[in-house]
One Martini backbone bead per residue (centre of mass of N, CA, C, O) as a GRO file, in nm:
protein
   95
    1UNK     BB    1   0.100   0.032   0.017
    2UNK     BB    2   0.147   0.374  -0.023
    3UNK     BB    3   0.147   0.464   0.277
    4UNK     BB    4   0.354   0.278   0.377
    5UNK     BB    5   0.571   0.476   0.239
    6UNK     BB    6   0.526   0.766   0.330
    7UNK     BB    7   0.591   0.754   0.652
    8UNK     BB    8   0.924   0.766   0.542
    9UNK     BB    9   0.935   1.053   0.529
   10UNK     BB   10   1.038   1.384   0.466
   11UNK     BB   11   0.884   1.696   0.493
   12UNK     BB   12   0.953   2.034   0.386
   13UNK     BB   13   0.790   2.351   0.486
   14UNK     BB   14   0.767   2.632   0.345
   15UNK     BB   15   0.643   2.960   0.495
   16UNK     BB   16   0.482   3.219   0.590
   17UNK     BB   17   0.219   3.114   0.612
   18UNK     BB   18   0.043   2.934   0.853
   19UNK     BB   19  -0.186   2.825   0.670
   20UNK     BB   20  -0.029   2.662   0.458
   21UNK     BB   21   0.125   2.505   0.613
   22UNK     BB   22  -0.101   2.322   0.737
   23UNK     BB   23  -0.257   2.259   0.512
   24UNK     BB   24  -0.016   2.059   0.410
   25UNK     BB   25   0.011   1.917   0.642
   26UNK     BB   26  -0.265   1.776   0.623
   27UNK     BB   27  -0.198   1.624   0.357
   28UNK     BB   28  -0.001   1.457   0.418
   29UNK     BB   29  -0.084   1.356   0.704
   30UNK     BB   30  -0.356   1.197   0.518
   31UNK     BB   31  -0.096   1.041   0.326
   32UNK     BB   32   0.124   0.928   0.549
   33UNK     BB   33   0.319   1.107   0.641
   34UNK     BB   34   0.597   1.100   0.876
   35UNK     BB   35   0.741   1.393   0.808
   36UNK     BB   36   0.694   1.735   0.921
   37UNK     BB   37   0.842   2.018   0.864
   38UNK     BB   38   0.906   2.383   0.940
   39UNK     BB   39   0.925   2.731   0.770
   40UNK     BB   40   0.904   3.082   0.766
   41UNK     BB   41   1.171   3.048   0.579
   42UNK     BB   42   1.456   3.022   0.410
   43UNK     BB   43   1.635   3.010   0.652
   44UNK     BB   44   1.527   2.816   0.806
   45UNK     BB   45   1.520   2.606   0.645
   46UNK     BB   46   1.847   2.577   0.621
   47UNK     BB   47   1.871   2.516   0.951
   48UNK     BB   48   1.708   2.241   0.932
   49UNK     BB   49   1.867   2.099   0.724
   50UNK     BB   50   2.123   2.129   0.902
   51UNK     BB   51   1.929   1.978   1.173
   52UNK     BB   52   1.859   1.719   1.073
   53UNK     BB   53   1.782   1.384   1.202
   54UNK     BB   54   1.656   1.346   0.899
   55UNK     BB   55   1.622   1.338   0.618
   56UNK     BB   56   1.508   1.545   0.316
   57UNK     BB   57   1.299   1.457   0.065
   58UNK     BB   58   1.177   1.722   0.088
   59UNK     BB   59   1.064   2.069  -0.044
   60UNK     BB   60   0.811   2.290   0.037
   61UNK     BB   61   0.809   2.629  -0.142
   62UNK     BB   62   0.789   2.927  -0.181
   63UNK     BB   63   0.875   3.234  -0.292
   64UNK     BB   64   0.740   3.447  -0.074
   65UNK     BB   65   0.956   3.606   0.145
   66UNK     BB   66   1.133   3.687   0.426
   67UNK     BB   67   1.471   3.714   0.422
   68UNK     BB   68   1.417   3.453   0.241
   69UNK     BB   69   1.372   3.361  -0.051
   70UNK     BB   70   1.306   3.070  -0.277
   71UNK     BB   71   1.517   3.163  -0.470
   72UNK     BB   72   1.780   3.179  -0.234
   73UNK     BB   73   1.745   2.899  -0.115
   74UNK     BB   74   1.806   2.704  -0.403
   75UNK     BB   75   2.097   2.865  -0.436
   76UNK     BB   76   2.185   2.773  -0.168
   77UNK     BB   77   2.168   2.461  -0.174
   78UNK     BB   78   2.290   2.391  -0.488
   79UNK     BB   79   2.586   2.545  -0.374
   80UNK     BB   80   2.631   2.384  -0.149
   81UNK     BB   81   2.928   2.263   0.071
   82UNK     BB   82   2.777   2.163   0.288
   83UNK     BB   83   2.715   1.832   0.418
   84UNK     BB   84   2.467   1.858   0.569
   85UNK     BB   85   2.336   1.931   0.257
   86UNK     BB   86   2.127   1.830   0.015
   87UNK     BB   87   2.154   1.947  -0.303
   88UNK     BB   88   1.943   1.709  -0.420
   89UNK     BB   89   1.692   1.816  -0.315
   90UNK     BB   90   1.358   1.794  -0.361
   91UNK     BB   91   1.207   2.124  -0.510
   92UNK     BB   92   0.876   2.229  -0.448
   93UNK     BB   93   0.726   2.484  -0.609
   94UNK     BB   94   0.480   2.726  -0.414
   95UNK     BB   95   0.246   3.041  -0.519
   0.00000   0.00000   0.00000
């Protein structure tokens, strides 16, 4: 059953809007995801995938926001040499 793939899953939601974070997260853990982290901003979202304690399988991201916008996240990610960070993490971008 394709939910019991879900449960394994890590996945990370960047929104500044937090109706919109609850939102998906209810959309995941409805679909069986097991881990959903969340995050106000790019920044934050970096500093949450450099200190995951499990891998993070995708990465849910808007594009407008304070402090470090979607499209800045993308970059610091994908040019990162931090060993943290999975550069190769995939990222769906919603907005």
């Amino acid at each position: 059953m394709i939910e019991d793939d879900f449960k394994y899953l890590h996945i990370l939601i960047i929104d500044d809007e937090a109706f919109m974070r609850k939102l998906i997260e209810r959309t995941l853990s409805d679909i069986g995801v097991g881990i959903v982290s969340q995050a106000s901003n790019g920044r934050e979202g970096l500093s949450l995938l450099q200190s995951a304690k499990s891998k993070v399988d995708l990465v849910v991201c808007d594009l407008e926001m304070p402090e470090m916008n979607g499209f800045d996240f993308v970059k610091q990610v994908r040019s990162s040499s931090d060993e943290r960070l999975d550069s190769a993490v995939p990222i769906l971008i919603l907005t």
